[in-house]
Every structure is written in C-alpha cells, then in structure tokens.
C-alpha positions in Angstrom: -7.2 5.1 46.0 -7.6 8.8 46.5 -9.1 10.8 43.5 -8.5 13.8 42.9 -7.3 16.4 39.7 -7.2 14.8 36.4 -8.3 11.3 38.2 -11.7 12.9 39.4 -12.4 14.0 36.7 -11.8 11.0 34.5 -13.7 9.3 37.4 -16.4 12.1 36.8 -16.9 11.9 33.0 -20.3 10.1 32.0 -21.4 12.2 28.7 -18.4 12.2 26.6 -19.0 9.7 23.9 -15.2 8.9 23.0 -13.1 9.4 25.6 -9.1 8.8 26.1 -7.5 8.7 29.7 -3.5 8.6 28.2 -0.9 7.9 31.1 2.6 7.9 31.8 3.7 4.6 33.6 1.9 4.0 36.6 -0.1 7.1 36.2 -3.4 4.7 37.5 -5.2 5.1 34.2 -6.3 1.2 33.8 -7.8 1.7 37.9 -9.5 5.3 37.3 -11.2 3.5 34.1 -11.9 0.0 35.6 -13.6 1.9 38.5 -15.7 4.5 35.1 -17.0 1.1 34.2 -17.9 -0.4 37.8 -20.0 3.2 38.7 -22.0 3.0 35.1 -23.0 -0.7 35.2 -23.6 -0.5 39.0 -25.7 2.8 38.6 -28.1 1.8 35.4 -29.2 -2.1 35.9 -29.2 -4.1 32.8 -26.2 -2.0 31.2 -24.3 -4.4 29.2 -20.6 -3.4 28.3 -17.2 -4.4 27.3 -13.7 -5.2 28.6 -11.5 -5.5 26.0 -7.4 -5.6 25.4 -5.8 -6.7 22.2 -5.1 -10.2 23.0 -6.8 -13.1 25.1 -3.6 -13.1 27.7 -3.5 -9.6 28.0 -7.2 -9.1 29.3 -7.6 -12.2 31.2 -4.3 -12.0 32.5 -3.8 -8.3 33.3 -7.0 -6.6 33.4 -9.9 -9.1 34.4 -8.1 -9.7 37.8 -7.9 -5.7 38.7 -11.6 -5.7 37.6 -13.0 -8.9 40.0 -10.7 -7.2 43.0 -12.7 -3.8 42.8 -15.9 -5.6 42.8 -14.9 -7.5 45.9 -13.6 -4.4 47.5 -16.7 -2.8 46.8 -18.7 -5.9 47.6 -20.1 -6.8 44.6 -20.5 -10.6 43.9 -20.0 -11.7 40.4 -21.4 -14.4 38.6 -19.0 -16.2 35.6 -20.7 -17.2 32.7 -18.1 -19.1 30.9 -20.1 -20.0 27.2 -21.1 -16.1 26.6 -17.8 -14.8 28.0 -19.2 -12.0 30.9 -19.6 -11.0 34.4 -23.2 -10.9 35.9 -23.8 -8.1 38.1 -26.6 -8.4 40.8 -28.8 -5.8 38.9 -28.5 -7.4 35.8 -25.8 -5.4 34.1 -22.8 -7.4 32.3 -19.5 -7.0 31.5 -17.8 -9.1 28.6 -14.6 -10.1 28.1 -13.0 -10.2 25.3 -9.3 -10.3 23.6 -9.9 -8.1 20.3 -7.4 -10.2 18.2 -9.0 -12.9 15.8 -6.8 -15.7 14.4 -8.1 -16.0 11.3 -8.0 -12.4 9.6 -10.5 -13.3 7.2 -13.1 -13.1 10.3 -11.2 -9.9 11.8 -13.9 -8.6 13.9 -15.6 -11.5 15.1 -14.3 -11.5 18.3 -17.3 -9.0 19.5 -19.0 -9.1 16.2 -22.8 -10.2 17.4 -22.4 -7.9 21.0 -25.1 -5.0 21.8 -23.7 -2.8 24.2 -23.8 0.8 26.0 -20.3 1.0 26.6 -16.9 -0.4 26.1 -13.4 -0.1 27.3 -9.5 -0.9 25.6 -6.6 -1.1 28.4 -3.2 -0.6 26.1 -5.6 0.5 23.0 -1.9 1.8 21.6 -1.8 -2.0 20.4 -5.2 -2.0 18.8 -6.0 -0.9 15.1 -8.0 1.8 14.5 -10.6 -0.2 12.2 -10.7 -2.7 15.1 -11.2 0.5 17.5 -14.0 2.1 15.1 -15.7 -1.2 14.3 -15.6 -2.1 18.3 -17.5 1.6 19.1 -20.1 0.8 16.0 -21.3 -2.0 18.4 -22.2 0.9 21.1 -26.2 0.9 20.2 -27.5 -1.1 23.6 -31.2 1.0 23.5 -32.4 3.0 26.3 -29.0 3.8 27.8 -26.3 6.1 27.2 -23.2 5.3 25.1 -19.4 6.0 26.0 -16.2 4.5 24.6 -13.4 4.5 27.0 -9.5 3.6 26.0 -6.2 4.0 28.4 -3.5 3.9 25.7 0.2 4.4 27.3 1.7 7.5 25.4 1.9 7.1 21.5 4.0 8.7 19.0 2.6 11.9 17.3 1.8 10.5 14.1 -0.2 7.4 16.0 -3.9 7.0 15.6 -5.1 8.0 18.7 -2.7 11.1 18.6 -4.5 12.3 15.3 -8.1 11.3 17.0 -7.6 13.0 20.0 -5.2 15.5 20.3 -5.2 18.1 23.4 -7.9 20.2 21.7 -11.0 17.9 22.0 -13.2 18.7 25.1 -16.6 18.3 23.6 -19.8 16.1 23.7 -18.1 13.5 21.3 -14.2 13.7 21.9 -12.5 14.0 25.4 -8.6 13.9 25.7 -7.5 13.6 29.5 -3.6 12.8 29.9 -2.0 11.5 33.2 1.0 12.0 34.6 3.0 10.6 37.0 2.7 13.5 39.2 -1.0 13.3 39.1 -1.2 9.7 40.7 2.1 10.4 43.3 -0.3 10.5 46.2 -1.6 6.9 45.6 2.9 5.7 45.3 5.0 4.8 47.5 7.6 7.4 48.8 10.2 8.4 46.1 8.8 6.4 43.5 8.4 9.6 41.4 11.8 11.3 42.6 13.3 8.0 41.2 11.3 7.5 38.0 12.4 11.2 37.6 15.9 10.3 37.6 15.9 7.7 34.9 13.7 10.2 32.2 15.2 13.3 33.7 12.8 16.3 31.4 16.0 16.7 29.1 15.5 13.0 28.4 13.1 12.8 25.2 10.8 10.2 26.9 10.3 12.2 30.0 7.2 13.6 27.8 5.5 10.2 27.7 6.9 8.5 30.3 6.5 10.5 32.9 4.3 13.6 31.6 1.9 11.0 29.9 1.6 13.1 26.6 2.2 12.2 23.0 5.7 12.0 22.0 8.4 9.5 21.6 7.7 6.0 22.6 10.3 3.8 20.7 12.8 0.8 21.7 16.3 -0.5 20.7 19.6 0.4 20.9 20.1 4.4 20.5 22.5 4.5 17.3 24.5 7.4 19.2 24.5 6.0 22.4 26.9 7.5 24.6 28.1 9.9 22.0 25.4 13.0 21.8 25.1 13.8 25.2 22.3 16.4 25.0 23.9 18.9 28.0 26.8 19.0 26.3 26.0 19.2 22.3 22.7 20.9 22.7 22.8 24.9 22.8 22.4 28.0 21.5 23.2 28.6 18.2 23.2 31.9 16.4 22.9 31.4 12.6 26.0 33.4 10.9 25.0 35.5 7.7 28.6 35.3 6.4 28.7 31.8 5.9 27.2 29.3 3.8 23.8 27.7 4.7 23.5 23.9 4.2 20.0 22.8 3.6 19.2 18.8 3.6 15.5 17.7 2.4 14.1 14.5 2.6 10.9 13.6 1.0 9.5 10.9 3.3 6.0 9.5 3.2 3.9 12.3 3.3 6.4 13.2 6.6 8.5 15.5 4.4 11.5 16.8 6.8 14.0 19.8 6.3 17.3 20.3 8.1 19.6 23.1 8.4 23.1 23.7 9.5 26.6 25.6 9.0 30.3 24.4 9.6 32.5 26.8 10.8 36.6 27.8 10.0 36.9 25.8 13.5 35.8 22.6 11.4 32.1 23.3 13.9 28.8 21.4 12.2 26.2 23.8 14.1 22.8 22.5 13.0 20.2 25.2 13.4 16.8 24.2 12.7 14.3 22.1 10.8 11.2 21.4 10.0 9.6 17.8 10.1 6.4 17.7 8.4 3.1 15.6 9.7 0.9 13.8 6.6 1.6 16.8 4.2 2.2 16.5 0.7 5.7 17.6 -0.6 3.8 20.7 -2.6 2.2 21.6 0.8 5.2 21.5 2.5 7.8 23.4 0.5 5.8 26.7 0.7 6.4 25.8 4.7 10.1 25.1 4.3 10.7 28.7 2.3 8.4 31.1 4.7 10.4 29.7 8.1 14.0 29.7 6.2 13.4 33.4 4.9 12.4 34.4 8.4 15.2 32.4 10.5 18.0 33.1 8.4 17.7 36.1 6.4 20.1 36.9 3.0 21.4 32.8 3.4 23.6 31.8 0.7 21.9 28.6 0.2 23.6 25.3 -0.6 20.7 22.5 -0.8 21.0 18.6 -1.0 17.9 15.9 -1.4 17.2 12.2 -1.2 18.0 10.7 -4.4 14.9 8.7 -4.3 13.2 11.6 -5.5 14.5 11.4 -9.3 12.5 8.2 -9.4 8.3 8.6 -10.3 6.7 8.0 -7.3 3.7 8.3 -5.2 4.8 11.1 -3.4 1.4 12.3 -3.4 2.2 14.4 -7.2 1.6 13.7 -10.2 5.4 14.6 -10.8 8.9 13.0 -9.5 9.5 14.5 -6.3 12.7 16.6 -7.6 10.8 18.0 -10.6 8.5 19.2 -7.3 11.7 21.2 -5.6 12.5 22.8 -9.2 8.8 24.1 -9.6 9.3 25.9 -6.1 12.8 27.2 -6.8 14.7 24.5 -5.0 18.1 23.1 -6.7 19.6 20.3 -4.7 22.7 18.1 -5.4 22.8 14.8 -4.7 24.5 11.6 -4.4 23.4 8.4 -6.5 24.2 5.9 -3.5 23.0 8.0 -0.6 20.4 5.4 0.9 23.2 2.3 0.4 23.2 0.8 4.3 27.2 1.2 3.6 26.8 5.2 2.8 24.6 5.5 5.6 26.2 3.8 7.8 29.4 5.7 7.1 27.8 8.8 7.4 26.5 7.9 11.3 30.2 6.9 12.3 31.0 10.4 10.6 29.0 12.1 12.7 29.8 9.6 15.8 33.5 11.1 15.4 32.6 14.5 15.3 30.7 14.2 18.6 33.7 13.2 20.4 36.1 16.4 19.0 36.7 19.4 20.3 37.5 22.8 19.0 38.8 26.4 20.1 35.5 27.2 19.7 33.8 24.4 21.9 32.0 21.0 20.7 32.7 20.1 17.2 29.0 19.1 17.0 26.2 20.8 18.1 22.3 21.1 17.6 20.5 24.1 18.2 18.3 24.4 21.2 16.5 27.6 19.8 13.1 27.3 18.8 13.7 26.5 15.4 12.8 22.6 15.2 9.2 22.7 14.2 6.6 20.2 13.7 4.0 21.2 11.4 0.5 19.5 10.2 -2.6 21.0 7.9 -4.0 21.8 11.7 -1.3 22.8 13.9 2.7 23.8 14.1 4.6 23.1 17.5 7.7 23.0 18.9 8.9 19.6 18.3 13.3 18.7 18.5 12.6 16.2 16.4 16.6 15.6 15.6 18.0 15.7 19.5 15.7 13.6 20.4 16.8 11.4 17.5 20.2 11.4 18.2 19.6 11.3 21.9 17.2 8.4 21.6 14.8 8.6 19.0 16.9 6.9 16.6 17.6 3.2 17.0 19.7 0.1 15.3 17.0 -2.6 13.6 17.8 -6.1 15.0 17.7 -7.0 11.6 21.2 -6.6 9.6 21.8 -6.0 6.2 24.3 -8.3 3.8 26.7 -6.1 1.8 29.3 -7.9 -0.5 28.5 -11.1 1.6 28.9 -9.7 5.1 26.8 -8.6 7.8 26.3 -5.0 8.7 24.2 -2.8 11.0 21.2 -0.9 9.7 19.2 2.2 11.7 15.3 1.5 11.7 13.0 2.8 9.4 10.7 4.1 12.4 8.9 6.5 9.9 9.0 9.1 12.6 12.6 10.3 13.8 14.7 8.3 10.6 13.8 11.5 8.3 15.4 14.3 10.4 18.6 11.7 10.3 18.5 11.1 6.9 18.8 14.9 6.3 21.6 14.8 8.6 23.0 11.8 6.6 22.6 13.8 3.6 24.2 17.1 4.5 27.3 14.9 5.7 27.8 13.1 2.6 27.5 16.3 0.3 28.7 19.1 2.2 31.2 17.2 5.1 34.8 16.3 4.6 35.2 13.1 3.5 35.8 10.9 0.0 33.8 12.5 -2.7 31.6 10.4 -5.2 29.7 10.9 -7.5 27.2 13.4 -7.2 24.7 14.9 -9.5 23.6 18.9 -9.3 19.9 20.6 -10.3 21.4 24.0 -12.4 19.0 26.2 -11.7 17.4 28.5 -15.0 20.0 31.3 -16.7 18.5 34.7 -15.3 16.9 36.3 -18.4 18.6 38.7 -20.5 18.6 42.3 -19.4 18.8 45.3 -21.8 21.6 48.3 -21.1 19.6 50.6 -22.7 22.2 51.0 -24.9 22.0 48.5 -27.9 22.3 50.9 -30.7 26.0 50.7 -30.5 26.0 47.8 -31.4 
C-alpha cells in the first residue's frame, strides 16, 4: 500500500478522540484503519484495544484475517488467547475481538461490557446502533495512555447517525470526519478499476456520491419503482417557473422530515416540477416559516393552489400540540385534500400516472420533467444544502418493498416507507391525485378566513 492524501492522513491521526474514515467501495478505509491500530499498539506497549464489527462472522470472518496478514507482513508474531478473546503482541499490547451483537437483548452490551481499553475500532459501523457505538467508546478509560475511537462506516444516508455525529464540519480535538473516495485509493487498484466503477455510478447517477465519492447520501436497495421510465438526461432540466400560471404546492408532514413540492402543468398537458424543500428532524412549525421565505423568493406573485397528506386532520405527534392541518391554517396555508390519498391502491395509481407521463411527448418536449435548478433544498436547525431529493427518488431513491399489500383479497405492489426519499414522492403522489387529470373523488378543501370588511368612506348614504 502507498499512502498518501486523505490515506496519510488518516494513517497520521493519533489525537482525535472520535474519529470516522467514511469510504466509497474499495476506497481502502478498513486497511488505512487496521494499519491506525497496528502503529498505536505497536508504539505504546501494554495498550489494550478493540476490534469490533457488528456480528461474530463479520469480524472473524472479514476483518480478523486482514488484521493477522498485516502483522505478518510487518513481522509481528501473534499469540491467540482463545478464553479472553485477543491477540498478544510481543510488547504486551492486546487487541480483542469482538462481534458487538448480543443474543439476548436483555444483556445488550455484554459483549465488551467488563473490557478497559485505550482504543477501539468498528469496520461497517453503518450496521451498529448508536447506543451500542456510545456505550462501546464509554469503555475507552485504559489509564496512562491516550484514548481514540476509530469507525469505517460505508457511506450512510443523511439522516443516519453517524451523518448527524460527524458531518463535514468537525476537525477538532474530539470529532474528525475524513471521507474516501475511490479516487483517493486508485493508485493502490488495478488499471481501469475506477474508469469502470465510474461507468456503473456515472456522477448523474444518485449513488455516484456514496459509492464512488464516499460522502453521505443515498445508500438504499430494491427495485427503483420508475425503473427505466425517468431517465434523468432526458427529464431532468431547466425549468423556468411561469408567473401566468397556476402554482401547485404538495406538503407532506412526515416524521419530523416535513417535505414541500412544487410544480406547474402547462396548455401542452407539461407537469414541470420546479422545486422543493425536504426538511431534516424539524418540526412542522419550524418548517413552514422555511417553506413560505424560499416560495416567496423562487416564485414571485404565484397563484397558489396547495394540497396535504390527509393524515394530518388526525391528532398526532407531529411534534404540536395541535393536528398538523390546524398547523398549516395558523401559518396561512389552505390545502385540499383527498380522504383516501395514502390507500396502497391510490398510491399506486398515482405512480403508474406518473409512469405514463414519463413516456409522452409534447410540442413542447418531455411531458414530465423535474427541475435541475437549484431549487431542491435540504434544510436542518444547522445547515441548508443543495440536495435533489425527488430525482434522485425517481431515478433510484425510491424502491418497491418485497412485502405486498392485500387489497379486496389480492395481492398488490407497495413503494417502501424508507423515511428518507418516500416524502418528496408522496408530495408528487399528492399533487397528481388533486391537481392531474384523472377520476375525481372525494376531496375536502381548507376555506381560508373572509377578508375583513372595508369601509367606502361613504356609509352615510346609506
């Protein structure tokens, strides 16, 4: 191995108390840490760490044998001691071994429960809770030696634990971020490895950021529901919003992952969606603020025609003390909905709606298209990026369950509830059933407040 970059200085890193080396596939992030561990236990006799993944097969399969093949390259005899579970090193140091899951959930952290140690590390800590994670570094208190927590998680979702923990930000005494890329470990691959990886997650492809850029983003499997029907060169573009029409807003309340979607159809029979807004752990009172500051700014002078999850005429725990549509009328929002708009037969006719409409044509160009402006935000109490949140969705993001669904005795396909990309596509669902062509049922319609009364000035002639 050759280390250099980001490698070095992952390699390089002694102080940082938490740290996370992130990588993209075969980005060498379990080697560069494997090798963090070798230098510390080798350098400080008597250190005593950890080797940890989340299951028994996983570490002993996987890991352990990467480990004992650097110490041989290195020429470092090991000694096995089988009852305590740990590699002896000639100065002392040790290394356990240990699969973090426990059987029995009533004894949860017992696995490693009992161990003293300076440091630790978690291969594929993506698959490890975050109280397993935080009770595993509370065992870092091995006296006279420094501490350090090392993890190698492959790319996680934005709304992941280890995304919120450390984010590209931290680069302090307690926090460390370093993400790998394929790029960074090409020298150490074999000739067009990376040229052919490239090929499969081209960077229009919504898992080129994880995959092969080793950042947070999208991570998800199954079946895309619009497979082979968006085709993101050809229904992603630029779209200018058009004061003289009608603006279609669709809200959907989510668990504290509030969303907004906009669009406009055009005389051409065009659904041009132009933006949203997909909200990170915000309450819906937090976010509406959000959703009128960005739609007063991007389209200026709308005629506004709003539509919600019906869900939100229900009390709930939407984080108010309030339903969620009493919420939307307290910040001047007055929806319509449809009773039936989360029935798996609604939805599901609303995705072969859309599915149709990505395979027509107009004068005008593709009868369906999304917006590649910079109008697709992702926005948190701590940050707002750029985030296409609904391409990538339709593009990938959003996937059948494996699980059907029985309606009137038969069996029918269901989209997963990821918690991530399903609430742009519900908004998308939603603007479809209200505001697309199609059978009409029944739907109910928030009135907003009579304006108040206003005096001519000339009431005495009355």
């Amino acid at each position: 191995m050759v280390w250099r970059g980001r490698h070095s200085e992952a390699l390089l890193d002694t102080t940082t108390y938490e740290t996370c080396i992130e990588g993209a596939i075969r980005a060498g992030k379990t080697t560069v840490c494997l090798w963090r561990e070798f230098n510390a236990l080798m350098g400080h006799p008597g250190m005593y760490g950890l080797l940890a993944r989340w299951t028994d097969n996983g570490v002993y399969g996987l890991v352990v044998p990467l480990w004992r093949q650097i110490c041989e390259r290195a020429g470092v005899p090991l000694i096995w001691n089988p009852h305590e579970e740990y590699d002896q090193l000639p100065n002392g140091s040790r290394l356990y071994v240990r699969g973090l899951k426990s059987q029995d959930q009533t004894l949860r952290y017992s696995k490693f429960r009992g161990l003293t140690l300076s440091r630790a590390y978690i291969d594929q800590a993506e698959e490890v809770p975050e109280d397993v994670y935080l009770e595993v570094t509370g065992r870092l208190s091995q006296t006279g030696y420094a501490h350090q927590m090392t993890i190698s998680p492959q790319s996680v979702e934005q709304g992941h634990w280890i995304a919120k923990r450390f984010t590209p930000e931290c680069d302090g005494p307690d926090l460390k971020y370093i993400p790998l890329s394929v790029h960074d470990n090409a020298h150490n691959l074999s000739e067009g490895y990376v040229e052919r990886l490239i090929s499969i997650y081209p960077p229009t492809h919504p898992k080129h950021r994880t995959l092969i850029l080793g950042q947070h983003g999208m991570n998800v499997t199954g079946v895309a529901v619009y497979k082979d029907l968006f085709v993101r060169t050809l229904h992603e573009r630029p779209i200018a919003f058009n004061p003289a029409l009608p603006l279609e807003e669709g809200l959907d309340f989510g668990k504290h992952h509030p969303c907004v979607v906009w669009r406009q159809q055009t005389p051409y029979g065009q659904t041009l969606y132009l933006g949203g807004i997909l909200g990170q752990d915000l309450y819906l009172e937090d976010f509406l603020p959000i959703v009128k500051r960005h739609r007063m700014a991007w389209f200026p002078g709308a005629d506004i025609l709003s539509c919600c999850d019906p869900a939100g005429a229900a009390d709930n725990s939407q984080g108010v003390t309030t339903n969620a549509l009493t919420v939307l009328k307290q910040h001047g929002f007055y929806p319509r909905w449809e009773t039936n708009s989360n029935s798996p037969a609604v939805r599901l006719a609303m995705v072969e709606r859309q599915g149709a409409a990505m395979r027509k044509r107009t004068p005008h160009g593709e009868a369906f298209a999304v917006a590649s402006d910079d109008r697709w935000m992702r926005i948190s109490s701590t940050q707002q990026v750029r985030d296409t949140f609904l391409a990538d969705g339709y593009e990938a993001g959003y996937v059948w369950d494996e699980h059907f669904v029985s309606v009137g005795s038969k069996q029918m396909r269901k989209p997963k509830k990821d918690g991530w990309y399903e609430h742009g596509q519900n908004c998308a669902e939603y603007l479809e059933l209200n505001f697309g062509v199609g059978p009409q049922r029944e739907r109910v319609v928030i009135q907003p407040p009579p304006l108040p009364a206003v005096s001519s000035g000339l009431a005495w002639m009355s």
